[in-house]
N, C-alpha and C positions, 0 to 999 in steps of 0.2 A: 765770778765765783760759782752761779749759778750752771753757765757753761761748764767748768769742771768736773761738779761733780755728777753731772748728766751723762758727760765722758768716760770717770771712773764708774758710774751705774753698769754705762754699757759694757764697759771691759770685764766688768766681772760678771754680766751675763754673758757673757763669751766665753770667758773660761769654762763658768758652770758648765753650758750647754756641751763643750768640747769633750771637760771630764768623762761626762755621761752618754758620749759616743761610743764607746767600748766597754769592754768587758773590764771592772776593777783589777788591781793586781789582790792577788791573796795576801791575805793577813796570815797565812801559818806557813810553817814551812813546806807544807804539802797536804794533802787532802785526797786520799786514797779510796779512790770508788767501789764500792761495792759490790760484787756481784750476786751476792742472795741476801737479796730484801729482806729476808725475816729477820734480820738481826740490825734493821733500820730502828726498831724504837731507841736504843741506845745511840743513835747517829744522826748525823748534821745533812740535810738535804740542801748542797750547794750543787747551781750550774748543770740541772739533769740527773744529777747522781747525788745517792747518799753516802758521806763519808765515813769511812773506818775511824772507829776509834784508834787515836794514834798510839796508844799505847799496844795496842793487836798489831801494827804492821810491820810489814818482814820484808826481808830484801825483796822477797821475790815479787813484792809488789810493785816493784822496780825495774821489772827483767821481762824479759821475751826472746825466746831462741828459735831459732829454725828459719831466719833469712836467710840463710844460706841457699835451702832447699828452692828449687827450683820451681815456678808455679807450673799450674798443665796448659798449656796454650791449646789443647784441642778441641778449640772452640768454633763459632763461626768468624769470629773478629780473630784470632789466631794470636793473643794476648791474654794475661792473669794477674790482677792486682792481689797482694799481698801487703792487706792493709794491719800498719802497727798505729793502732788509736786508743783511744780511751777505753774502748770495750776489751782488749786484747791486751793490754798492758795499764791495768786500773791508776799506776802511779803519775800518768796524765793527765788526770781530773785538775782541773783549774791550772796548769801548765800553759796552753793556749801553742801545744807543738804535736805533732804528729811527723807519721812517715812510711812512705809504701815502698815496697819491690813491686818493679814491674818490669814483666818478661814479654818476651815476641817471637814468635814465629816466623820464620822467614816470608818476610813480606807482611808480616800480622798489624794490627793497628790497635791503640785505645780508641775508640770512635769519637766524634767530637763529644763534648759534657763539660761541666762547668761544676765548682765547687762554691757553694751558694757562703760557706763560711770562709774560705781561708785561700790566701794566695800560695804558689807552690813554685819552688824551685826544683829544679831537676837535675842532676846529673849522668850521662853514660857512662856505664861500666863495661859494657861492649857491646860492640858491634855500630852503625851504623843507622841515625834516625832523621826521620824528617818530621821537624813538629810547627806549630804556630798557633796564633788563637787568633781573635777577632774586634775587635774595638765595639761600644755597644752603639744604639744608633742616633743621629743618622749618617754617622761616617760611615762603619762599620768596614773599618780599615782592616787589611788580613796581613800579618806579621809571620812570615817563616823561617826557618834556619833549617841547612842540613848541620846533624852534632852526630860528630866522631868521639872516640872513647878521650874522657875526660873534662867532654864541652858540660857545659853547664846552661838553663836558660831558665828564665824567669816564667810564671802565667800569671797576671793580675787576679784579684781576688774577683771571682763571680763572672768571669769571660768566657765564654765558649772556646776550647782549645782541645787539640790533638796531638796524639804522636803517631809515629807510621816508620816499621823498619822498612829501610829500602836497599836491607841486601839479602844477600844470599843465605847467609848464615843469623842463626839465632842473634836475641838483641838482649841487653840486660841494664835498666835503669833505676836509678834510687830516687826519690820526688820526698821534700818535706815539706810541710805543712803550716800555716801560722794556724793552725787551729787543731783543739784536742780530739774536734769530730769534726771535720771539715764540710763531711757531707758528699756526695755528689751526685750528678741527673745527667745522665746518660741521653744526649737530646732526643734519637731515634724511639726508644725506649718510651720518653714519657708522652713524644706526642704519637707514636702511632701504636702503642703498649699502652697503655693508660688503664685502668679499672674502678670504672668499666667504663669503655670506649669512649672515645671526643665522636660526637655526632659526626657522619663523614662528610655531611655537608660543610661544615666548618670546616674540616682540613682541606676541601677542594678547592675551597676559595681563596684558604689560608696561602697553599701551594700552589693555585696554579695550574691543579693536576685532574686525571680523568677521576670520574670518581670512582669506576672498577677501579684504577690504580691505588687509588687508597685503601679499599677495601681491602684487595690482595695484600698490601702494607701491614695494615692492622690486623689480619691472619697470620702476616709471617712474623711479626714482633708483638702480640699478644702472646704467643706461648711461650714464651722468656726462656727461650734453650739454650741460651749465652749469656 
């Protein structure tokens, strides 16, 4: 008897604990974020954001137009994410979905980066890509595919992963999100951008590398011109 109920003790700390791995589902039909806090005393601060009183929300709380439009890839990575999230379309607040346009310049790349909240499906809608991410460690297996218009590919949540057109012609892909702000850290970005700077002793050792090498690094990606 004793044994049992030691059994069902545990099971239902298993449960509890699993419940409480994620974000709850919402109790209302939706939960419309805010954009100007001044009108937060009247609202519900759930999940980062405070909500609209539901009796103020409108369609267009619901809406976002202009994917169509092409991003500018005149960049140095020759890429433009066109992100629809929670800040950009408030009617995703506690939804736990998002979704980007993302364009390429012939030969342009996402650079590797990783989405600390939410794993990402992707679709081509044209042209010609080559993407993969990386297993964490210490396998740190690397997974790629070339995807032609219509391929579709998974990124696990929190993985370093890439895309890279590898034709001639412009690239055009759609990515969703399991999360209403997914996030993301551009790896080049945070370790050799940072602010203010990672000591370069640290990255030399990190990397491997000379340490002029780093330094040059952390001049070219501290001025965030991409």
């Amino acid at each position: 008897m004793r044994k049992a109920y030691i059994v069902t003790v545990a099971l239902f700390a298993l449960a509890f604990s699993l419940a409480s791995a994620s974000d709850p589902d919402p109790l209302q039909d939706f939960c419309v974020a805010l954009k100007d806090y001044s009108d937060s005393k009247s609202a519900v601060f759930v999940n980062g954001k405070f909500c609209k009183d539901p009796k103020l929300v409108k369609p267009e709380d619901f809406f976002f137009e202009g994917l169509n439009i092409a991003g500018n890839t005149d960049n140095k990575v020759g890429s433009n994410v066109t992100t629809v999230n929670v800040d950009t379309l408030p009617g995703l607040n506690t939804l736990g979905i998002s979704l980007a346009r993302i364009d390429f310049a012939p030969y342009g790349e996402n650079p590797p980066h990783t989405h600390p909240r939410g794993t990402e499906i992707l679709v081509v809608v044209e042209g010609t890509l080559f993407v993969g991410f990386v297993t964490s460690n210490p396998e740190n297996r690397l997974f790629t595919k070339t995807l032609n218009k219509g391929d579709v590919f998974v990124f696990p949540v929190g993985l370093i992963h890439f895309q890279l057109n590898v034709g001639k012609t412009k690239a055009i892909a759609i990515s969703g999100l399991s999360s209403q702000n997914a996030g993301v850290i551009t790896i080049a970005d945070a370790v050799f951008g940072s602010n203010p700077p990672i000591n370069p002793d640290v990255l030399t050792k990190a990397f491997q590398l000379d340490k002029n090498v780093v330094e040059e690094l952390q001049k070219e990606f501290g001025d965030h011109n991409y």
